[in-house]
C-alpha positions as CSV (number, residue, x, y, z in Angstrom):
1,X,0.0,0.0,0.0
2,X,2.0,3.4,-1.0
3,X,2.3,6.2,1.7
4,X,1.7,9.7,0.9
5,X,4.1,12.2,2.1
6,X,1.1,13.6,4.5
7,X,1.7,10.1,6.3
8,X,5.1,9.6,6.6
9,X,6.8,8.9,10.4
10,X,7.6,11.7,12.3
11,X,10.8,10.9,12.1
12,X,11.0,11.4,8.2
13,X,9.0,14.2,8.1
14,X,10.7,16.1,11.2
15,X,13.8,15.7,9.5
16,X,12.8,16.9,6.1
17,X,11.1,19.9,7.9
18,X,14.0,21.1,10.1
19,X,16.7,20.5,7.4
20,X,14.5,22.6,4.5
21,X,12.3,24.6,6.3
22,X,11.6,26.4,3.1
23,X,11.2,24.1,0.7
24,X,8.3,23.5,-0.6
25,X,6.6,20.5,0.2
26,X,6.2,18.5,-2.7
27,X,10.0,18.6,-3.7
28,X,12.0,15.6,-3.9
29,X,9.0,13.6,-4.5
30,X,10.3,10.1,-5.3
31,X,7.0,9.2,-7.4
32,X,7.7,11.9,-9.9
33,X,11.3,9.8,-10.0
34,X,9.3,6.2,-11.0
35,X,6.7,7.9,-13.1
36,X,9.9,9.8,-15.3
37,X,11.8,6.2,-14.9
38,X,8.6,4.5,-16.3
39,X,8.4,6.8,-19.3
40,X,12.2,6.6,-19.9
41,X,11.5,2.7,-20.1
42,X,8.6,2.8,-22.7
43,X,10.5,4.9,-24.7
44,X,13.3,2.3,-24.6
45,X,15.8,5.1,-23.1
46,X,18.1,4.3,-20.1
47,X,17.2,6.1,-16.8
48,X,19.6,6.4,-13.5
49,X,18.5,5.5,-10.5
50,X,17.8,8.7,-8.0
51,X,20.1,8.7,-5.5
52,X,19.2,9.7,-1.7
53,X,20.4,12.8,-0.5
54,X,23.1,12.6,1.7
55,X,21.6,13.0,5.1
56,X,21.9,16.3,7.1
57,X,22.5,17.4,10.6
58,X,19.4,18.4,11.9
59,X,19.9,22.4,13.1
60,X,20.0,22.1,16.8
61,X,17.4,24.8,18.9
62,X,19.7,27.9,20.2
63,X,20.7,27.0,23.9
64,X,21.3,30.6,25.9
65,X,22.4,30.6,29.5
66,X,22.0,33.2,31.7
67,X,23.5,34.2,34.7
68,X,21.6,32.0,37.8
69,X,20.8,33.4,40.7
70,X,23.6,33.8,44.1
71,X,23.5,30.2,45.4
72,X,22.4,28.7,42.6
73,X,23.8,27.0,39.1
74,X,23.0,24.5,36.2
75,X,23.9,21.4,36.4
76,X,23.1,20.5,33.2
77,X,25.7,21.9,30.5
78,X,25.2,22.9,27.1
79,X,27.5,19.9,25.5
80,X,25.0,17.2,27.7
81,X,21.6,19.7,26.3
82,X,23.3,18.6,22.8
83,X,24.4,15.2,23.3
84,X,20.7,14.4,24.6
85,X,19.0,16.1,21.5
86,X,21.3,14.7,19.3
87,X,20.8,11.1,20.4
88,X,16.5,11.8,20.1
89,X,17.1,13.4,16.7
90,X,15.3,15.4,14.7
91,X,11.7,14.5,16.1
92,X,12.5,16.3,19.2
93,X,14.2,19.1,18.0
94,X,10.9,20.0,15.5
95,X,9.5,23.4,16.2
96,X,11.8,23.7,18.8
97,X,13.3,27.3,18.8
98,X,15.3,27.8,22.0
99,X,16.0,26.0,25.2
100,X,17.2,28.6,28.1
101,X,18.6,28.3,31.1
102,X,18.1,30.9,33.8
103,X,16.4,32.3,36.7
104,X,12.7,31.6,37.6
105,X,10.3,34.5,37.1
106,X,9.6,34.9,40.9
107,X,10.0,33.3,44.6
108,X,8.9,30.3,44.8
109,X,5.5,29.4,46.8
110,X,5.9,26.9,49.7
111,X,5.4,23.4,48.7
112,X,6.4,23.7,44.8
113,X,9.1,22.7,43.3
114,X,9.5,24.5,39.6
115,X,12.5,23.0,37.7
116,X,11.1,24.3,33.9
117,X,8.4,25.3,31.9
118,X,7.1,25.5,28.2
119,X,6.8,28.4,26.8
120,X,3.9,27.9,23.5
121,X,5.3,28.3,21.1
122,X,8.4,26.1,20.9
123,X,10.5,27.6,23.9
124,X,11.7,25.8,26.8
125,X,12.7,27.2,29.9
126,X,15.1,25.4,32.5
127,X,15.4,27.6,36.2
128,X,18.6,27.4,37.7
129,X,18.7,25.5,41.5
130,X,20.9,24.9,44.5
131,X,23.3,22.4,44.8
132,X,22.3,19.0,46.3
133,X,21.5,18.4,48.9
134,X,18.1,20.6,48.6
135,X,15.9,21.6,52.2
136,X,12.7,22.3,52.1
137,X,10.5,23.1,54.9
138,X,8.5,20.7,56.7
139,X,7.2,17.5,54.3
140,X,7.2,17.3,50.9
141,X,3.7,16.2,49.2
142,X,3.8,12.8,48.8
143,X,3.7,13.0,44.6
144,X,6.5,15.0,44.5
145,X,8.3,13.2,47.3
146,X,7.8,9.7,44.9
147,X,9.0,11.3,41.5
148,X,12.6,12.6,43.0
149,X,12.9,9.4,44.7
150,X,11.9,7.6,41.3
151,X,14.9,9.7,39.6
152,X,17.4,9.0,42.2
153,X,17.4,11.4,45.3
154,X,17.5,10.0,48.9
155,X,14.7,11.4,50.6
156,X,14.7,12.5,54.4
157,X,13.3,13.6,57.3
158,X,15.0,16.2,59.5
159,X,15.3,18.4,62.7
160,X,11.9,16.5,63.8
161,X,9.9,16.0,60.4
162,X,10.8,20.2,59.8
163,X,12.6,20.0,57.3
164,X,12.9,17.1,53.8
165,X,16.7,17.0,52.9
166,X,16.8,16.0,49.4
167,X,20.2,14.4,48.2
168,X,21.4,13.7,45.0
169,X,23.8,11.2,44.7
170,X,26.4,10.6,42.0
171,X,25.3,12.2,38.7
172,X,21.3,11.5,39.6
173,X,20.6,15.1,39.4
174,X,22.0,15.7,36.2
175,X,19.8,13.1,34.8
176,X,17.2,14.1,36.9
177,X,17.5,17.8,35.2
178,X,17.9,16.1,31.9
179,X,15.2,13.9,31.4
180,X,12.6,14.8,34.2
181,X,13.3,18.2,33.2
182,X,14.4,18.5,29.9
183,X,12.8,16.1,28.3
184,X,9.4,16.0,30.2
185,X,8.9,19.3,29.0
186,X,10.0,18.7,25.2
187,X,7.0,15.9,25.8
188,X,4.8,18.7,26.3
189,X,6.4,20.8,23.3
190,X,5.7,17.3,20.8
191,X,1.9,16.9,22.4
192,X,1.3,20.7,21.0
193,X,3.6,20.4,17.6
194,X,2.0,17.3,16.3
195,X,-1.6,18.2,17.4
196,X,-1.7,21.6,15.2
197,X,0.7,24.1,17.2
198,X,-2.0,25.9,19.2
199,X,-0.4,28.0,21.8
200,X,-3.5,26.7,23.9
201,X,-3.4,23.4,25.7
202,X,-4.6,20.6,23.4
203,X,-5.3,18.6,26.0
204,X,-6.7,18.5,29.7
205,X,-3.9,19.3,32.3
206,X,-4.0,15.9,33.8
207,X,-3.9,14.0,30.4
208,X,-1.1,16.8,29.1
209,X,1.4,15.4,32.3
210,X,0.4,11.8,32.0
211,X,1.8,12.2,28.3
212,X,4.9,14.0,29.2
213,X,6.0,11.9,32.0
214,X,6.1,8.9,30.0
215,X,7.3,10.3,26.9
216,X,10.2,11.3,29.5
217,X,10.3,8.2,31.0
218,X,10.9,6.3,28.1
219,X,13.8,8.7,27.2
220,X,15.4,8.1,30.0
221,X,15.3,4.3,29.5
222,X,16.5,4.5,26.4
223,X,19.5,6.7,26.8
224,X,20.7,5.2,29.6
225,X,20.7,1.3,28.0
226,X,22.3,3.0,25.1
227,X,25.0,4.5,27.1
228,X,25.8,1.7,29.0
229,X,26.5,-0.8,26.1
């Protein structure tokens, strides 16, 4: 059954986009190639075989960095940002413009614990942090207190249930900021891009995190059996 270039994977048709986002889309159509090949043939002429294109380097989004704020830093560099968006390719990167790392737009509220945000359309912002280990005050909520120990952290108590002491051992916040981060948030990005690139949500909240978490999930797992072997 032939494919029309409306249906091709994302992965084909993120990579033509970002490559040649000016081209128009029906260049390079390989059926106009066999229907010329066919009429070469009838009229007993030789034809040569199209060639592929010799694949290009998908343009990365532009990474800026600001200045964080006293206290705080990035753990995440721009060399890991591009090895991570690199390895995911050009599906990822698709209506991307700009990941940026910098301070968060106000004081926090008690209780939350903002790490990034998307910005609709295609920005992504990453706040800077301390260094481990984190204190909060009092508990954490027992969602939040799951999902850092899920990516790593050690998770305590202290000065009488007072204060949560969050540490992050070996290089667990990196890859905590990387793909709980990072990557939850380009989930977000793809949910909008591939479901017409409304800068309203295109889905409920709940269904939008639900969609994101696994999509960064699954990065994570994937990265990390690839790095190891």
């Amino acid at each position: 059954m032939s494919r029309s270039r409306h249906t091709d994977p994302k992965r084909l048709l993120a990579a033509r986009r970002i490559c040649a986002p000016d081209e128009p889309r029906g260049s390079h159509n390989r059926t106009d190639h066999r229907i010329a090949a066919r009429r070469h043939k009838e009229l007993g002429l030789s034809h040569q075989p199209i060639r592929n294109r010799p694949a290009l380097e998908a343009p990365l989004p532009v990474i800026r960095i600001h200045e964080p704020r006293p206290g705080h830093g990035f753990t995440v560099t721009r060399r890991e940002i591009t090895q991570v968006l690199r390895f995911f390719g050009a599906v990822c990167c698709y209506g991307l413009c700009a990941i940026e790392l910098r301070r968060p737009p106000g004081p926090p509220t008690r209780g939350s614990l903002v790490l990034g945000r998307l910005a609709v359309p295609g920005r992504i912002l990453l706040y800077d942090h301390p260094p481990s280990p984190w204190i909060f005050p009092g508990a954490l909520p027992g969602r939040q207190e799951a999902w850092l120990r899920r990516a790593g952290a050690a998770v305590r108590a202290a000065g009488g249930g007072l204060q949560t002491i969050v540490d992050w051992p070996g290089s667990t916040l990196r890859d905590f900021i990387l793909f709980d981060v990072l990557m939850h948030e380009i989930g977000h990005h793809l949910l909008q891009q591939y479901q017409g690139k409304r800068p309203a949500r295109v889905a409920r909240t709940g269904d939008h995190e639900a969609a994101a978490d696994r999509f960064a999930r699954r990065c994570r797992d994937r990265f990390l059996s690839a790095s190891q072997t």
